[in-house]
MDTraj code that builds the backbone (N, CA, C; nanometers):
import mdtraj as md
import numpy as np

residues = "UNK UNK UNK UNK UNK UNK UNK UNK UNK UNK UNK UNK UNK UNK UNK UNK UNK UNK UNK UNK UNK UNK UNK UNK UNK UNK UNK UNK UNK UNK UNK UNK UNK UNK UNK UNK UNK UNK UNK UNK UNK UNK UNK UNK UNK UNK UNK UNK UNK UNK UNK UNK UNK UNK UNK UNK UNK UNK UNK UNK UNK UNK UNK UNK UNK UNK UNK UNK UNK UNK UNK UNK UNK UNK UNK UNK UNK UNK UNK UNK UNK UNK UNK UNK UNK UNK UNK UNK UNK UNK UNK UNK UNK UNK UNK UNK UNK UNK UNK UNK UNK UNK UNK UNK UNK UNK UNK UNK UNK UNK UNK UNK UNK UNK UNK UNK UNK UNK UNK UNK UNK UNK UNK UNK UNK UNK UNK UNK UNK UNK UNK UNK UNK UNK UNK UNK UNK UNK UNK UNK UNK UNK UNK UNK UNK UNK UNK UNK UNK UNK UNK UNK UNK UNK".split()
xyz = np.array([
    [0.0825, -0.1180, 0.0000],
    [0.0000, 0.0000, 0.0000],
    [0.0869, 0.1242, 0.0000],
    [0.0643, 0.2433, -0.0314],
    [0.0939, 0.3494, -0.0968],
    [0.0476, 0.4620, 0.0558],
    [0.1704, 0.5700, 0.0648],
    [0.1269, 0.6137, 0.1579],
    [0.0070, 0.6976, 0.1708],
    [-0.0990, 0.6846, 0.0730],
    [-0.1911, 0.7915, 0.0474],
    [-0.3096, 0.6990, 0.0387],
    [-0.3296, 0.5522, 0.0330],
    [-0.4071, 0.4395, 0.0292],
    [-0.4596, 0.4268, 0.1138],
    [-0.4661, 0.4984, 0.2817],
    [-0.5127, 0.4679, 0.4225],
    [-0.5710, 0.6330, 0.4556],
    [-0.7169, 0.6609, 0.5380],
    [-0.7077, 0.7615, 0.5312],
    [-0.7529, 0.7629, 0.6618],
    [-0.7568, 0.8694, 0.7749],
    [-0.7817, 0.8552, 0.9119],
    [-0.8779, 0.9536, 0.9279],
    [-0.9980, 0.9867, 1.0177],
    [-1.0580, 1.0564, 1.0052],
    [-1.0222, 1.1736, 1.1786],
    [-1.0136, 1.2616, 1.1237],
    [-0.9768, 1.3512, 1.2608],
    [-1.0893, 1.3490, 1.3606],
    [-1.2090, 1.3199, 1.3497],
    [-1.2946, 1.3470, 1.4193],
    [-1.2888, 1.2047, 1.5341],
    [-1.3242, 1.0689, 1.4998],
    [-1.3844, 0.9740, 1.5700],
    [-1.2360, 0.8627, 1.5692],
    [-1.1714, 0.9149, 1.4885],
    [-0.9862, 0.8557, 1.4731],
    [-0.9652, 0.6686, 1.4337],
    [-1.0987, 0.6968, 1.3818],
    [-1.1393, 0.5656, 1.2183],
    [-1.0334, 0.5469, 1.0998],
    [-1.0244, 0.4464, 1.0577],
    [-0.9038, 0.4195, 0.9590],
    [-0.9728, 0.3552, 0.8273],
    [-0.9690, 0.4302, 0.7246],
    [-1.0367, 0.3427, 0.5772],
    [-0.9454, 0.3292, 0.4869],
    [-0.9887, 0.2260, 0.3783],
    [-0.9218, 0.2248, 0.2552],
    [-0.9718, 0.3341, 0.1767],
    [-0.8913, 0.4543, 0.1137],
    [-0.9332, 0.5090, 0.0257],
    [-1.0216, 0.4687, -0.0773],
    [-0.9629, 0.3715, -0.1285],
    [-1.0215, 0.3358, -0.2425],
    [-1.1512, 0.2872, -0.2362],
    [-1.1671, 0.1513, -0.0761],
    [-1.3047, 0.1467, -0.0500],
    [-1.3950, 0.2747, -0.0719],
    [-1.3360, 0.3890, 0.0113],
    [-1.4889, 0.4643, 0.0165],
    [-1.5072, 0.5097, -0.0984],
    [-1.4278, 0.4950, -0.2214],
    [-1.4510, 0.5574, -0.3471],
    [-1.5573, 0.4891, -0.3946],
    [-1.5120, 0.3555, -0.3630],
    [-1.5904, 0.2432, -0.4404],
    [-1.8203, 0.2566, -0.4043],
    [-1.7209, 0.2664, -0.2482],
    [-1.9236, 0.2778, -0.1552],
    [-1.9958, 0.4224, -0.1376],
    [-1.8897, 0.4856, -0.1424],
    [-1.9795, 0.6102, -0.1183],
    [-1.9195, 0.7388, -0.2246],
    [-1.8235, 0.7161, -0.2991],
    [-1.7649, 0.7921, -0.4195],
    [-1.7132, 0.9019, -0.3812],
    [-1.6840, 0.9374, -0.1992],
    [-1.6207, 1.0522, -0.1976],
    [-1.5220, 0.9902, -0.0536],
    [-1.3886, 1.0592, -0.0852],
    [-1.2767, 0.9829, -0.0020],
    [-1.2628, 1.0904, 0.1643],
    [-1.3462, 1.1801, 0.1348],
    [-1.2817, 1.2846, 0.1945],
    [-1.4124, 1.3189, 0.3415],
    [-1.4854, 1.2577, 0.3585],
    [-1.5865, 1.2175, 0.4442],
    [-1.6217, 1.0934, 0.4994],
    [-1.5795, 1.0921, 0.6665],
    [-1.6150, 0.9936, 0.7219],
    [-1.7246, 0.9211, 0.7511],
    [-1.7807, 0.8023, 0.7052],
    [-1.8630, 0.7954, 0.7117],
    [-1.9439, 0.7268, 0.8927],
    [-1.8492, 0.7175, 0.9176],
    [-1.9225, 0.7219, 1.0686],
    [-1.9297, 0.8211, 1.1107],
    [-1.9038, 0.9121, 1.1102],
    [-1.9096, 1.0300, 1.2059],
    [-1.9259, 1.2089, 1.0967],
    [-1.8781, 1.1817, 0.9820],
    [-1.8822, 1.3002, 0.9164],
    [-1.7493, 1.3757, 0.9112],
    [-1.6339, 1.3779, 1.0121],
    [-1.5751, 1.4339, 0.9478],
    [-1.4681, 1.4526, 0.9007],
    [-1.3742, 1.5532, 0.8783],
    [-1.2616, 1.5693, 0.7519],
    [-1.1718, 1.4027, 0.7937],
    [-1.1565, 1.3746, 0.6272],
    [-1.0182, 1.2490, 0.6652],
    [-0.9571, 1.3148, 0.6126],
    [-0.7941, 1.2525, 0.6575],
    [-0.6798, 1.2646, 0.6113],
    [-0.5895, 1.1939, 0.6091],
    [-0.5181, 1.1716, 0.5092],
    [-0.4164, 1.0475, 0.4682],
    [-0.3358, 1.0130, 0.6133],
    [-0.2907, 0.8302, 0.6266],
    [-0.1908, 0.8099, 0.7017],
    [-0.0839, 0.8475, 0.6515],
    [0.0158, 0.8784, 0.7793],
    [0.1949, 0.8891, 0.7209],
    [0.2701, 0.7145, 0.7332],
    [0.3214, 0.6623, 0.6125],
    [0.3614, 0.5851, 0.5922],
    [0.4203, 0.5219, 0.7184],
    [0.5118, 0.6534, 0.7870],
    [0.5963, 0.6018, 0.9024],
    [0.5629, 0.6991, 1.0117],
    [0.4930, 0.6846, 1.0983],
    [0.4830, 0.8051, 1.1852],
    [0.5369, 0.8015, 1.2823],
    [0.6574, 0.6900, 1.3116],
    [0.7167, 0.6907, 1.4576],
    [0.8643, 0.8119, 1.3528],
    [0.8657, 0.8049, 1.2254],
    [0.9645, 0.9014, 1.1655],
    [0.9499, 1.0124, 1.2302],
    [1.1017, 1.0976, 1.2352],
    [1.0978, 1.2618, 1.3093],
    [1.1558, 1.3193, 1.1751],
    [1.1716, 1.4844, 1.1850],
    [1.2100, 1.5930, 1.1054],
    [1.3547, 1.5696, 1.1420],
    [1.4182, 1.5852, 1.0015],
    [1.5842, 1.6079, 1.0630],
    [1.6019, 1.7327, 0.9790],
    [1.6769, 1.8420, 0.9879],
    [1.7471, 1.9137, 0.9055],
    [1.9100, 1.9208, 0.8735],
    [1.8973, 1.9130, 0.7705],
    [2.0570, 1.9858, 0.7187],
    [2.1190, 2.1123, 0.6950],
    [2.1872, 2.1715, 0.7647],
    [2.2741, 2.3036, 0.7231],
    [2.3530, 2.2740, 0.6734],
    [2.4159, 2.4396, 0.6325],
    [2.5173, 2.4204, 0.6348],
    [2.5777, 2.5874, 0.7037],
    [2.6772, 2.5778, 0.7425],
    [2.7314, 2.6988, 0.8028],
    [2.7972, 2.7954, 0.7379],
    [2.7316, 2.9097, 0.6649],
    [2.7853, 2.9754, 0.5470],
    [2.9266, 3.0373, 0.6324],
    [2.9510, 3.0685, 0.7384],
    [3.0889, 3.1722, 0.7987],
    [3.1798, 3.0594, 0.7514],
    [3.2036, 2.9007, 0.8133],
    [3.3272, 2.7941, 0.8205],
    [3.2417, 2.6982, 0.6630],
    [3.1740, 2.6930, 0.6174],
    [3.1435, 2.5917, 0.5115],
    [3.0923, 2.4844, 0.5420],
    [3.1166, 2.4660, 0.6887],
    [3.0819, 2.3153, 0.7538],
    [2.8994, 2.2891, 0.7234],
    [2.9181, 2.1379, 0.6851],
    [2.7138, 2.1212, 0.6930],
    [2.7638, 2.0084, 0.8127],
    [2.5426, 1.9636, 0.8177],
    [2.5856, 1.9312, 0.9552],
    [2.4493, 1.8766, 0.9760],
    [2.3965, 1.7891, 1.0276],
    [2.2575, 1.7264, 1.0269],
    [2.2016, 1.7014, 1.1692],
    [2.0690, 1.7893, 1.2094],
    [1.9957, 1.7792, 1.3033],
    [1.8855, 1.7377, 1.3242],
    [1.8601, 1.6747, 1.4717],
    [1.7632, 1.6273, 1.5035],
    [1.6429, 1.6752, 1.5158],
    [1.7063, 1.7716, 1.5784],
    [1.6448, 1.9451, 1.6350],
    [1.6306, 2.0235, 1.5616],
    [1.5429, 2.1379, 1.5671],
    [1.5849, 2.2758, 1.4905],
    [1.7340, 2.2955, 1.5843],
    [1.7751, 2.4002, 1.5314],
    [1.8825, 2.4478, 1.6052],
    [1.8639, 2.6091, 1.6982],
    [1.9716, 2.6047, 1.7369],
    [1.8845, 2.7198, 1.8327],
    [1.8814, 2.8813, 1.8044],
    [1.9843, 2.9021, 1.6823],
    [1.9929, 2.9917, 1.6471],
    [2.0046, 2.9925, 1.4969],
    [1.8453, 2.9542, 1.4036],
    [1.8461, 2.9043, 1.2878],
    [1.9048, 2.9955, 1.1767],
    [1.8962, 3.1325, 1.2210],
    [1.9160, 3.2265, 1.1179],
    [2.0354, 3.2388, 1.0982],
    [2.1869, 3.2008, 1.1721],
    [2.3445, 3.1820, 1.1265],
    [2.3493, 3.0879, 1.0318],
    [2.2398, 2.9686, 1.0602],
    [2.2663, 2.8608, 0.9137],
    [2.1910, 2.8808, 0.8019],
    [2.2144, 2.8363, 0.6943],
    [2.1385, 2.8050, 0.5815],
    [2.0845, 2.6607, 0.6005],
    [1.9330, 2.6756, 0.5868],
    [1.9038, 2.5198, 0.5459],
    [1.8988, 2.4608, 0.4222],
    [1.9232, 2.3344, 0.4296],
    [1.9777, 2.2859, 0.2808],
    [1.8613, 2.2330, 0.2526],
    [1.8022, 2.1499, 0.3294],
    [1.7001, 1.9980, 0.2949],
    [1.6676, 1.9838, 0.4383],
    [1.5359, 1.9883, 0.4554],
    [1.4805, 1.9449, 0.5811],
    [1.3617, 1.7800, 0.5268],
    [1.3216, 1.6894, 0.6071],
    [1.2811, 1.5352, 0.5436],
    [1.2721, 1.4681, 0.6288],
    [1.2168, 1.3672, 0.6475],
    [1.2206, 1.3224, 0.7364],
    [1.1962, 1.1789, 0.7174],
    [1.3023, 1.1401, 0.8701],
    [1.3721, 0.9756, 0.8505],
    [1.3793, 0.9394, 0.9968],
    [1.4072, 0.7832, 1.0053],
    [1.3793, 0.7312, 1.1362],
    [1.4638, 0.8126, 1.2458],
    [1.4403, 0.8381, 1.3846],
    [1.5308, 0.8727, 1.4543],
    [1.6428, 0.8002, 1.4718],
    [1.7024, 0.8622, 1.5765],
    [1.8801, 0.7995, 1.5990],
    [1.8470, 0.6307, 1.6407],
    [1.9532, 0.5154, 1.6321],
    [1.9245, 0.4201, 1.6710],
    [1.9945, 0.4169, 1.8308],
    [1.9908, 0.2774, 1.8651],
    [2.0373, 0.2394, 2.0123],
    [2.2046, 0.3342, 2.0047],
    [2.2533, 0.3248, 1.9566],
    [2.3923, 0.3274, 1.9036],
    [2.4062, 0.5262, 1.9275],
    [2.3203, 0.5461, 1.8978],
    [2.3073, 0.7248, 1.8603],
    [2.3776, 0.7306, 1.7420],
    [2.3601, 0.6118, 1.6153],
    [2.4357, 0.6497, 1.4788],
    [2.2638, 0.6980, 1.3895],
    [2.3019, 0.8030, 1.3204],
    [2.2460, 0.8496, 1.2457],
    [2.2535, 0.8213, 1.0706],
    [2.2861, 0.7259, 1.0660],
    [2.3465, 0.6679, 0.9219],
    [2.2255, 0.6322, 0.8810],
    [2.0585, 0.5911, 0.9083],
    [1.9687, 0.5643, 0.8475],
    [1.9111, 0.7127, 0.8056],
    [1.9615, 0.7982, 0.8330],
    [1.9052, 0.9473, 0.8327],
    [1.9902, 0.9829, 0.6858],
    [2.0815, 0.9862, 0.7129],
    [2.2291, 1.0276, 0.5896],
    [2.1832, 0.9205, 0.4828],
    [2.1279, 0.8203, 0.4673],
    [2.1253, 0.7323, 0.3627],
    [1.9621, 0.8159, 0.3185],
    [1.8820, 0.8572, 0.3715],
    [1.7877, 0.9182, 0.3267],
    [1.7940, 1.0319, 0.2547],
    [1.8791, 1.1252, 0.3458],
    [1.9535, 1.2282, 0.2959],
    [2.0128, 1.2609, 0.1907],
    [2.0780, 1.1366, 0.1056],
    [2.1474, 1.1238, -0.0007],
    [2.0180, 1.0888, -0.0977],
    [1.8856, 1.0993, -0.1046],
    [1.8322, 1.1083, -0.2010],
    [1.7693, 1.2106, -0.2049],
    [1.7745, 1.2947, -0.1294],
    [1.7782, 1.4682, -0.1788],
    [1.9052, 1.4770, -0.2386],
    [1.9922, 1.5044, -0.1691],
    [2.1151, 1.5490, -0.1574],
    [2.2236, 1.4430, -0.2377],
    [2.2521, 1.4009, -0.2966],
    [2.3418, 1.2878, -0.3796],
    [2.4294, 1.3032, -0.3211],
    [2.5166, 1.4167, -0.2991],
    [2.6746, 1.4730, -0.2321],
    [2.7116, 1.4884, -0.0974],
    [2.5962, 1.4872, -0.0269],
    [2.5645, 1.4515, 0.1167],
    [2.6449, 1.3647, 0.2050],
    [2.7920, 1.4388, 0.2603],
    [2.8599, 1.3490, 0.3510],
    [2.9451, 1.2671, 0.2740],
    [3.0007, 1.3362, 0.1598],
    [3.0569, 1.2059, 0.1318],
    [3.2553, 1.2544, 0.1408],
    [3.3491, 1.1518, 0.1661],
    [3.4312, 1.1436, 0.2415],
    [3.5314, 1.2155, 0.0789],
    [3.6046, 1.3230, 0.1017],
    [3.6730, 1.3780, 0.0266],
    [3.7781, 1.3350, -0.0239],
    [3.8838, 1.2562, -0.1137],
    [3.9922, 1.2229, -0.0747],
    [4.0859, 1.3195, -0.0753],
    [4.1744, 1.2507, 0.0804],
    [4.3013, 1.4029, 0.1008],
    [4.4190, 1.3072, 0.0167],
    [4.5016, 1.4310, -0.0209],
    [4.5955, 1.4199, -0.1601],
    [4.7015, 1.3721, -0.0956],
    [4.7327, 1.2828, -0.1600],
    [4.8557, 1.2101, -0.1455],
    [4.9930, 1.2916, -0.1811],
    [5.1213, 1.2648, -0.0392],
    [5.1879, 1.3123, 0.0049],
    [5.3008, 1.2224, -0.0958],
    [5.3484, 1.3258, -0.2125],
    [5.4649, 1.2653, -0.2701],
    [5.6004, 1.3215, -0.2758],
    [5.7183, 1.2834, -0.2840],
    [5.8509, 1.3581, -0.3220],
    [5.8239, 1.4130, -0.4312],
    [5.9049, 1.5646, -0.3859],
    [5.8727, 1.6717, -0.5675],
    [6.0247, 1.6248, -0.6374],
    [6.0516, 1.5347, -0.5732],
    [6.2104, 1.5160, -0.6768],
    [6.1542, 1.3937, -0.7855],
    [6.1087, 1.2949, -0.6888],
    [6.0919, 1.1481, -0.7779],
    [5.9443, 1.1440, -0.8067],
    [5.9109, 1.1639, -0.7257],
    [5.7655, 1.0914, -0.7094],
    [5.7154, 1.0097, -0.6139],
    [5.8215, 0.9816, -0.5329],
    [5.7535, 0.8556, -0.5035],
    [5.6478, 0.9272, -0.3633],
    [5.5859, 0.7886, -0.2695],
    [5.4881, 0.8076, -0.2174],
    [5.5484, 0.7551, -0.0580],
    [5.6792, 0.6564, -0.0595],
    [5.7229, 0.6403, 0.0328],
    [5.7909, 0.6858, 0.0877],
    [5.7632, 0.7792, 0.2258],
    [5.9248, 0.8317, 0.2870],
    [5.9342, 0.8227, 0.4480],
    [5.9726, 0.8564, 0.5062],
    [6.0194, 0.8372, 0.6687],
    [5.9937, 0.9739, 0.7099],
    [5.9242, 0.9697, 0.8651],
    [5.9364, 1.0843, 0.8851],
    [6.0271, 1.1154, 1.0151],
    [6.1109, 1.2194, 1.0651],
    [6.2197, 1.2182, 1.1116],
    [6.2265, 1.3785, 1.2408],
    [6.2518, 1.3471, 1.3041],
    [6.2356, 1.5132, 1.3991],
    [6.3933, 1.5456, 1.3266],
    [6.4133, 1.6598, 1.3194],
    [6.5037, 1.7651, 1.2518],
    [6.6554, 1.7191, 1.3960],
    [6.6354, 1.7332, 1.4829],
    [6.7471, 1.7491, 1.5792],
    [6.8684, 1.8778, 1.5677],
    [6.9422, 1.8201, 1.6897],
    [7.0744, 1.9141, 1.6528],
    [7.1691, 1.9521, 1.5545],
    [7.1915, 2.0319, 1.5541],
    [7.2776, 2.0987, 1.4418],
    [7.3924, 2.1823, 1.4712],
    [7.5033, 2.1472, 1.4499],
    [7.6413, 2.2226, 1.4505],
    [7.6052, 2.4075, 1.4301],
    [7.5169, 2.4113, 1.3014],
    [7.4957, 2.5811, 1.2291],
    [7.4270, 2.6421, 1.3235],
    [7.2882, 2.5614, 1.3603],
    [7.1768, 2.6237, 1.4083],
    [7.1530, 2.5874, 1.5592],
    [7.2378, 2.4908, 1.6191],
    [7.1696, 2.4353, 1.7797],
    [7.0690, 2.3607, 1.7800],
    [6.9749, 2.4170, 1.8685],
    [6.8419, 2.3445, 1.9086],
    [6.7396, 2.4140, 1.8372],
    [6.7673, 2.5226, 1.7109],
    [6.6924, 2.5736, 1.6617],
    [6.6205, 2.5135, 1.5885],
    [6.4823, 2.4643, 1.5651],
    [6.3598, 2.4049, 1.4754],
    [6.4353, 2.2807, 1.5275],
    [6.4748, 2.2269, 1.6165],
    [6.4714, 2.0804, 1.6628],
    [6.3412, 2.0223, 1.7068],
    [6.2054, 2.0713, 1.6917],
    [6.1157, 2.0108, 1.7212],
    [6.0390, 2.0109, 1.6464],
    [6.1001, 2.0308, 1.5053],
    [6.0156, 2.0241, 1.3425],
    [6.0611, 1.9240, 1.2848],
    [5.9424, 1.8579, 1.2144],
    [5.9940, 1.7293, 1.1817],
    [6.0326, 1.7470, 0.9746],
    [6.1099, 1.6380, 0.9702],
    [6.1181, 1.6370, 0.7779],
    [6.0917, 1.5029, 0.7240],
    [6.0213, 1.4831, 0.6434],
    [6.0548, 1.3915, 0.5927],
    [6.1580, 1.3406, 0.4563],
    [6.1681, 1.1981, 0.4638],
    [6.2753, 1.1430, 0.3528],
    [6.2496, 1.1016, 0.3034],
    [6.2284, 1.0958, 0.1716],
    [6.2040, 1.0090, 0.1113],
    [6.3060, 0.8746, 0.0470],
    [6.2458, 0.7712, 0.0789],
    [6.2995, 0.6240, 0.1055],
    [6.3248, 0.6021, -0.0479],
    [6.3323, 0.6557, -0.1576],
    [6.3754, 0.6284, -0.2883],
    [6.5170, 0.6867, -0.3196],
    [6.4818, 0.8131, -0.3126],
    [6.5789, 0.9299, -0.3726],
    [6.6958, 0.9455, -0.2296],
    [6.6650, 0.9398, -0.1223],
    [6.6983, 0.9807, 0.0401],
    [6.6847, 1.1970, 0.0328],
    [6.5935, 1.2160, -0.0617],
    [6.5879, 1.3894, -0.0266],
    [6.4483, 1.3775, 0.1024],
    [6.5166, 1.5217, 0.1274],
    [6.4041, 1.6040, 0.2203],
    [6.3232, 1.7111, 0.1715],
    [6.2444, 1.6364, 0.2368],
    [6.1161, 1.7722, 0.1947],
    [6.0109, 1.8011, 0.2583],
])
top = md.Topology()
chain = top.add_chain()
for i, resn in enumerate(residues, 1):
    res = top.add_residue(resn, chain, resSeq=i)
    for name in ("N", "CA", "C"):
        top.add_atom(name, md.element.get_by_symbol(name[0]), res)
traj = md.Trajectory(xyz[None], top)
């Protein structure tokens, strides 16, 4: 069934098949026990509202349960609504919903791989700087790395 297939009546809080009352009495929108207004079930009604920002000052988005408390610093992106948090407090049935508004929604960026500008390569050691005859203990607590091909620093 279709979430628009069940209809509840506000008055006497009766449950019909749409389609029945089309069939018996040709109008969906009158209860017939009691007279008055129906209105469709929600597919899922233990579902809550979540919203998505995002934070125009830092760029950061960010997904709530809640409104937030000071709505007018964010932009809302997509507000929808999906099961609450589980036992766990993971929100991943929310974000998988989310991603059918949103396609781009959370998804993990890749950070750029750290190569030697001499060779290329991708393997190197990383090393604290230490003492130095020129300099002392100066930047002895900055680290360099080596790369394990070429042996440069960079």
């Amino acid at each position: 069934m279709g979430e628009s297939d069940n209809v509840t009546c506000a008055g006497c809080g009766s449950s019909f098949n749409r389609m029945f009352l089309m069939g018996k009495q040709g109008n969906a929108q009158v209860c017939p026990m009691c007279g008055g207004e129906l209105t469709a079930e929600e597919e899922h009604p233990d579902w809550i509202t979540w919203y998505y920002y995002k934070d125009p000052e830092y760029g950061d988005y960010s997904l709530w349960d809640k409104p937030p408390l000071r709505p007018e610093e964010l932009e809302l992106i997509q507000e929808f609504k999906a099961p609450p948090r589980d036992s766990t407090g993971s929100s991943a049935k929310a974000k998988e919903i989310l991603r059918t508004y949103v396609p781009d929604a959370f998804e993990e960026t890749p950070k750029p791989e750290i190569c030697c500008p001499v060779c290329g390569s991708t393997e190197f050691t990383i090393l604290n700087r230490g003492y130095s005859v020129w300099t002392g203990f100066l930047g002895s607590g900055k680290v360099k790395r080596v790369c394990n091909r070429c042996k440069r620093e960079f």
